[in-house]
N, C-alpha and C positions, 0 to 999 in steps of 0.2 A: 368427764370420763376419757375423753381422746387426747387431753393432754397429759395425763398422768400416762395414758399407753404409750404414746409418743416420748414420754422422759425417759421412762422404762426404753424404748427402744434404743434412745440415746444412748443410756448409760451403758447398756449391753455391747454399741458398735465401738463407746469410746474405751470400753476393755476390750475389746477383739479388735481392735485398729492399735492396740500397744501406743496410747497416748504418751504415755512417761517415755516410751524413747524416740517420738518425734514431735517435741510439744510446741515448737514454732512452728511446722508446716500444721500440726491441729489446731492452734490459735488461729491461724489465718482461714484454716477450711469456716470454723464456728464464728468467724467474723463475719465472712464473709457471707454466711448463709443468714446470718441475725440481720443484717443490711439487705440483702435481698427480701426476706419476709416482711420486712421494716418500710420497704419502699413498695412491694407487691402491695401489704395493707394500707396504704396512705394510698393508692393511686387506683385499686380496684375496691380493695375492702376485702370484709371476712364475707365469704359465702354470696360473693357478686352483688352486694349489698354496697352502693354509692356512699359515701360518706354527707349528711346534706351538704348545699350548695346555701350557704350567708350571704347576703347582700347587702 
């Protein structure tokens, strides 16, 4: 359910941000954030939930 609101949020900002007439500095905003979320979940996790540790 929070990801579908969140999509929805999205798609709302990336019409009210006029993507079509800045779509390289928006490429690089949504880059940038998919790589942040990308590296927060590999290193904290979803919901402060550790990833196990393998040995």
């Amino acid at each position: 359910m929070a990801g579908w609101g969140m999509y929805i949020i999205a798609a709302l900002l990336a019409v009210w941000a006029d993507v079509g007439a800045h779509p390289v500095p928006a490429f690089v905003a949504g880059a940038l954030g998919v790589l942040v979320m990308g590296v927060f979940h590999a290193q904290i996790g979803a919901f402060d939930k550790k990833p196990p540790v393998t040995t």
